[in-house]
N, C-alpha and C positions, 0 to 999 in steps of 0.2 A: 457745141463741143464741151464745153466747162459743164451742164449738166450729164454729158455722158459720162465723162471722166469723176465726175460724183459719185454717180448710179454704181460702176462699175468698182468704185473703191470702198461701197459702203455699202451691203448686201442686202440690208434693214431699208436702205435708199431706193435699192433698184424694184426691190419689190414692192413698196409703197409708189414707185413713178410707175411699174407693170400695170398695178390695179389701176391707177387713174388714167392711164390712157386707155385701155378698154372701156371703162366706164364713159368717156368724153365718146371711143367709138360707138357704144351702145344708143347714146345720148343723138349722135349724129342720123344713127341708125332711122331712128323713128322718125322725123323730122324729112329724110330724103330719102328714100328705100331702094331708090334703081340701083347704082354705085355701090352706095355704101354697103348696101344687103350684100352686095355682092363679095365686097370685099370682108365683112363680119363673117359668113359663109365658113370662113377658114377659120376663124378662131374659136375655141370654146366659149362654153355659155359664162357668163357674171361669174352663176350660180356655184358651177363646177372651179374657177377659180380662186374663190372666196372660200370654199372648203379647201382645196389645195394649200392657200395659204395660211387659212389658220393650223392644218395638220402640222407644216412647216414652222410654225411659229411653237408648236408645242415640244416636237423633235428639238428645235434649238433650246428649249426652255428647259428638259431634261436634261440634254449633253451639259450642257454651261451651268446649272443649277446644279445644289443638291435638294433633293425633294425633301428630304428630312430637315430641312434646316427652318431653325424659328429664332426669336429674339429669346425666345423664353428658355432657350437650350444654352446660351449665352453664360461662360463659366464665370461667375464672379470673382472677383480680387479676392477676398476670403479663399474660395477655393483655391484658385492656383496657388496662396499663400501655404496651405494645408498641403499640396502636391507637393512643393519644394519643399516643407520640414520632413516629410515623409522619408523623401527621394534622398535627402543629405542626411538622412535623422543618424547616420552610423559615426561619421563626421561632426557633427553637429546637434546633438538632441538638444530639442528645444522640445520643454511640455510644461513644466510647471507655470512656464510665462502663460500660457493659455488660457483664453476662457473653461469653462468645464464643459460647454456643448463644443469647442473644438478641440480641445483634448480628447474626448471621446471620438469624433472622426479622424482624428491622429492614429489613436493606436487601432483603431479599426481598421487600418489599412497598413498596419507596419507587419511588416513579413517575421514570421517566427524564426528564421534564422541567423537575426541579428546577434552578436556577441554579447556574452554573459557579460562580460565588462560594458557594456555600454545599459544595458536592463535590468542587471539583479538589485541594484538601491534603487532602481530610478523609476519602474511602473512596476505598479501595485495591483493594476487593475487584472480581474482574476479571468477575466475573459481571452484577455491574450495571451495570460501562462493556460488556460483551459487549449488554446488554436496550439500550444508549445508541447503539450503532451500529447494529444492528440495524431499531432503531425509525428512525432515520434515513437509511441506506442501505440500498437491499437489496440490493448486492452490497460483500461484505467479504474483503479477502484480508490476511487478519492477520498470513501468511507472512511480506508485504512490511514486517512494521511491527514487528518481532522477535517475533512471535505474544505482543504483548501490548497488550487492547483497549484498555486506557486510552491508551497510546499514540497506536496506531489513532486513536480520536476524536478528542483533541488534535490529532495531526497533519493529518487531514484538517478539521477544523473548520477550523483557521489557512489550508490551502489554498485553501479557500474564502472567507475574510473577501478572503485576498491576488491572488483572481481578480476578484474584486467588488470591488477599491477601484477608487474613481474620481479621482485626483489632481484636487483643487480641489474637490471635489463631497461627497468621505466623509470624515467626520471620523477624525483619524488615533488618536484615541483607540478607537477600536473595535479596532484591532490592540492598540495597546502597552497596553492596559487588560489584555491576556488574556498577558502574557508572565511574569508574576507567577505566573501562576496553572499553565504550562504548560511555564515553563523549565525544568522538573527530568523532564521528559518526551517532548519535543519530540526528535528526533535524524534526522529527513532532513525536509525541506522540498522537494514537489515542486510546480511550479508552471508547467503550461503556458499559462497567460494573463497579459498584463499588458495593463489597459485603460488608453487616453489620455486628457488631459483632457478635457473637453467642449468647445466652442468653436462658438460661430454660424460659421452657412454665409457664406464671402467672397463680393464680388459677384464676376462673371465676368470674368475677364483679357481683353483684345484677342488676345493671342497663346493658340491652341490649344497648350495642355501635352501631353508626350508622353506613352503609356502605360505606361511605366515612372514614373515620378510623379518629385516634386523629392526630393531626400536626401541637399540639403546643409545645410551646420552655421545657413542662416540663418532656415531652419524649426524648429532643433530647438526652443526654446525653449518653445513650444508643447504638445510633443511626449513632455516630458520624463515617466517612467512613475513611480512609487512608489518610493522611497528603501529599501533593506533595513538602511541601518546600525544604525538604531535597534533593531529587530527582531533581528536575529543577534547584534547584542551581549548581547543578556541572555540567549540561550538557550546555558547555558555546557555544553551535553552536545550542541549540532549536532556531527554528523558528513559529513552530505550535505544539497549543493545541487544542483537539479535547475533547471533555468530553462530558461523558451521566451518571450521576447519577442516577442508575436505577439496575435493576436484570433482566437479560435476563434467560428461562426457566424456571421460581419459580413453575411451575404447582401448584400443592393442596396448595404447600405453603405460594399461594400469600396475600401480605398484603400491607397495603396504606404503610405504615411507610419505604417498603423497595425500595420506589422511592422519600423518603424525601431528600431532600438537606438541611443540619441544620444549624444552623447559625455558629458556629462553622465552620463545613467544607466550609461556606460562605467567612468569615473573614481568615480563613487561605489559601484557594485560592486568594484571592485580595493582601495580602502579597508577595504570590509568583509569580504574574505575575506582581504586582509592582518591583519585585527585578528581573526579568529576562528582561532585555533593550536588548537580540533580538530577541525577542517573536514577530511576524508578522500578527500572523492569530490566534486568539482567538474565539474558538465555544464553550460553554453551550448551549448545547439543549432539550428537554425533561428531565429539570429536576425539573420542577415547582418552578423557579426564578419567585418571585413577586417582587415589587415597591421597597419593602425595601431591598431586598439580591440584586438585577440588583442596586441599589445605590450605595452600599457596593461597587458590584464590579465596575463601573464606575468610580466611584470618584479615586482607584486606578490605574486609564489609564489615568488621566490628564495629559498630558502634556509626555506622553509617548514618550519615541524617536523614535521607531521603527513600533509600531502597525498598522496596515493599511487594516483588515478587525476585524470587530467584527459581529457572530451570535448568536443572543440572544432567535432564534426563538420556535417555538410550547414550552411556558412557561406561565403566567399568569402575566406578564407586563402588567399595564396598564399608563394615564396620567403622573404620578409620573415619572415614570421610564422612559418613555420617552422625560420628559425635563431632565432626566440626560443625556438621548443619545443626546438627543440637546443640550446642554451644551458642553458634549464631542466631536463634531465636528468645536466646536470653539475653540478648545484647544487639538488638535490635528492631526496626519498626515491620518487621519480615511478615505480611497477609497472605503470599501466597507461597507453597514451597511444591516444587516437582521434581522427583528423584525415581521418576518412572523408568523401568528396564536398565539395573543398573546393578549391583551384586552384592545387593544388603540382606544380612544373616539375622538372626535373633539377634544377636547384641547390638548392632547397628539400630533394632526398630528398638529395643528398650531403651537405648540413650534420647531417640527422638519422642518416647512415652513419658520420658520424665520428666523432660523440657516441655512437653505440653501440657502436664497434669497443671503447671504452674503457669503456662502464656496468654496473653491478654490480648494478643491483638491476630492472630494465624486462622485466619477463616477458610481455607483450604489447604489440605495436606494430601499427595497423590504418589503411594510407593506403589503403584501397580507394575505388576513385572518383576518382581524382587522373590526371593524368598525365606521370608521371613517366618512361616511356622507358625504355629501354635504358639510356640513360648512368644515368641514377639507378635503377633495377633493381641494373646489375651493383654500382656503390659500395654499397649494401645487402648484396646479396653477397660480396663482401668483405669487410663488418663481420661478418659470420656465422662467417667463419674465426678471428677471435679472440673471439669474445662468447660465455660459458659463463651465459647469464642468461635469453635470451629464449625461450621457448616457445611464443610465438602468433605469426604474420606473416599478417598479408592483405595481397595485393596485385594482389587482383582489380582488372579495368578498370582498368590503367596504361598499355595501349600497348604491352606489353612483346611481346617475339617469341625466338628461337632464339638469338641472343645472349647475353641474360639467362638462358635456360635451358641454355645451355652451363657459363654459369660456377657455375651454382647445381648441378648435374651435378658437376663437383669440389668444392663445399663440403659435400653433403650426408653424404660419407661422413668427413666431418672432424669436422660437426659433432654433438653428443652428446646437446643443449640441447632441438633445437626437437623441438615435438610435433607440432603444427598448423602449416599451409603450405597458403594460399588463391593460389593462380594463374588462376582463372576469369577467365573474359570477358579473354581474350588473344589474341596470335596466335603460341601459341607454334609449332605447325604439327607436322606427323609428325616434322620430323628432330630438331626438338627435345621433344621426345615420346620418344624412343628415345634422348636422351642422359638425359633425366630418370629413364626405368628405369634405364638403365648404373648410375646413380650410386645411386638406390632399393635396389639391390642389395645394397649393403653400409651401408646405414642401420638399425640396428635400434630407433631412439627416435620415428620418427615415426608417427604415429597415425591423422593425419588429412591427406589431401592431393587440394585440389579442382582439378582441372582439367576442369570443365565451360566448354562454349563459347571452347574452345582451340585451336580445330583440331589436337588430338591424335588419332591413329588410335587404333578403337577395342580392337586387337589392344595397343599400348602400355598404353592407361588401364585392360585388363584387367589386364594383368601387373602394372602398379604396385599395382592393386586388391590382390590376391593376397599382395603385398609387403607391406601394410598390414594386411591378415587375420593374417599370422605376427606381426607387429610386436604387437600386440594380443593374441594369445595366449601371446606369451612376456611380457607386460607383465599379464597376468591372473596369469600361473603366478606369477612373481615375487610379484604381491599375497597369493597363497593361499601360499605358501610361509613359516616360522616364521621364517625370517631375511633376510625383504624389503626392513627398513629399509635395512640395509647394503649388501646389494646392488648397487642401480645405482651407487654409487659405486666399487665393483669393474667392474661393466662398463665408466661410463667411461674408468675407467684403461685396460682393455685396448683399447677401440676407439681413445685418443689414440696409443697405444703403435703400434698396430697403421695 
């Protein structure tokens, strides 16, 4: 009885006493064969049993196991210690205490959408601000951002708080909350929206408005877009600003006023690029800057320590505004200047002709779109003859014709400097076409030179073509050559001499 009640309570029992009593029966079997045969008769073979049971023993070893299971899969104290900084790290970031081979398995499993307050001082490592853009945008060009992603993020995260404010609507804490956290990273700010405030629909006027809308100062008030001082003051490593005054997607809601730049957000930008000394690269572009706003802000770059390109282009600049930009290349370190599509006359290019006969450091000058004429062509030309500085000129779509390419015909073999020379969309015509080769002829520094849509024949713009081909491969030989640096300075001597 006590062995039955064993058997029966212990399953691993009963089947271990099954097999030995057939085996005892088997045993029996041989030894007396009348009886016993008779009664073995009725039970399966050993053979068939012993397969039975071991199938049975595998069935159990399955259900109650797991088959995957090893010593070697056994998560060490390290690791779960790595789980739990992970798991709490929002509450508790722990990394610096770290090894550097577990710091690295830390942040390789911290999720990207942990709070900026808890990660912008505290990981550096560029692999997880790389997982933080990614997961966020899906297009990344980290080129533009010094190819590095912390960066990257920061700067474009701020872009976007600064396209989304709503003046009077968003609290201004949501910017300058993050400037703490982003100032030691931040270095261009680009920014083609700025939205206006909100403001209820007025009832309807008696007089029908024109479709150029109102845009004058008794509207601005309304008008006025998001203040940067605040913001650029603290970011003490900006280098570039980028600004578009304007509303991208307005569809049915478009209206002139919501591409106004008001005097107000005029004078408080000149403020603040006045107070940021390492500001490098300043662009306003499409934002309808005229004479008097492009003043405002020039006059606050005199004498700037740092600045060294300014783009003022496709705005409504005209004369005015450009003897400010001439002005400001006499008072200051300014290499590159663009005033392209904007509404400079003859007087406007002779004020920026005078300031270059005399500037030392303006390696690029670009008034394409403007029209400037003959009379302001050739005073350009002119400053070519004594300017050892500049290497870029556009000055496509001026109006310009065979005059101006008369006199640039005598400067070209004078000058040593330019590389690139844009004369497209002109009317400089065959005859001046064929004083531009004359003088191509004995230029060996220029590289690039377009006269498309010039009315130059096309016998001319092959030859100059040609002139430009040699130009380029004595300008490659030179690079490949063991004593290149020196070099063009030996040439220029001989071509001033000569």
């Amino acid at each position: 009885m006590q062995e039955t009640s064993t058997t029966a309570s212990d399953p691993s029992s009963r089947s271990q006493s099954a097999f030995n009593i057939q085996r005892q029966v088997s045993t029996l079997g041989s030894t007396s064969p009348g009886p016993v045969s008779l009664k073995t008769s009725t039970s399966p073979a050993p053979s068939q049993l012993k397969t039975k049971t071991t199938n049975v023993r595998r069935m159990r070893r399955i259900i109650s196991e797991d088959p995957e299971w090893s010593l070697a899969i056994v998560p060490l104290l390290t690791e779960l210690c790595i789980q739990h900084i992970v798991k709490n790290f929002q509450n508790n970031p722990i990394l610096k205490q770290l090894l550097p081979e577990h710091q690295k398995k830390v942040l390789s499993s911290l999720p990207p959408e942990l709070p900026l307050s808890v990660t912008a001082n505290l990981i550096e490592d560029e692999n997880y601000w790389h997982r933080c853009c990614i997961k966020r945008w899906s297009v990344c060009h980290v080129s533009k951002h010094g190819d590095s992603w912390k960066r990257m993020f920061f700067e474009r995260h701020l872009e976007n708080l600064l396209k989304l404010f709503i003046p009077g609507t968003t609290d201004p804490n949501v910017i300058l909350d993050l400037v703490p956290l982003c100032r030691n990273y931040v270095r261009r700010i680009h920014v083609d929206q700025f939205l206006p405030p909100v403001r209820m629909p007025t009832p309807p006027q008696g007089e029908e408005q024109s479709d150029s809308g109102s845009e004058g100062e008794g509207n601005e008030p309304e008008k006025n877009h998001y203040q940067l001082q605040a913001l650029v003051g603290g970011l003490k490593y900006l280098e570039e600003l980028d600004l578009v005054y304007g509303v991208k997607d307005c569809g049915m809601n478009f209206e002139w006023n919501l591409f106004l730049f008001t005097y107000r957000d005029c004078h408080s930008l000149a403020a603040t690029i006045k107070a940021c000394h390492t500001l490098k690269i300043f662009r306003l572009t499409r934002s309808k800057v005229d004479d008097d706003k492009a003043r405002i802000l020039i006059r606050s770059l005199l004498d700037h320590p740092a600045l060294e390109e300014l783009d003022l282009s496709h705005n409504l600049i005209g004369d005015r505004g450009a003897r400010a930009a001439a002005k400001l290349l006499s008072h200051s370190r300014l290499r590159v200047l663009n005033l392209a599509n904007n509404q400079l006359r003859a007087s406007g290019a002779q004020s920026l002709a005078h300031a270059l006969a005399h500037n030392t450091n303006l390696v690029s000058l670009n008034l394409r779109l403007n029209c400037i004429e003959d009379e302001g062509g050739q005073a350009i030309a002119h400053a070519l003859e004594t300017n050892k500085c500049l290497t870029v000129l556009n000055l496509g779509g001026n109006e310009l014709s065979e005059p101006t390419a008369t006199l640039l015909s005598q400067v070209l073999p004078v000058n040593t400097t330019l590389i690139s020379l844009n004369l497209s969309c002109n009317h400089i015509g065959q005859d001046g076409g064929k004083q531009l080769l004359e003088g191509m002829s004995d230029n060996k520094t220029i590289l690039e030179f377009d006269l498309r849509l010039s009315d130059v024949a096309q016998e001319s713009e092959y030859l100059i073509g040609q002139v430009l081909h040699n130009n380029r491969e004595a300008a490659r030989q030179r690079t490949l050559s063991p004593g290149h640096l020196t070099l063009p300075t030996n040439n220029y001597s001989e071509n001033s001499v000569g």
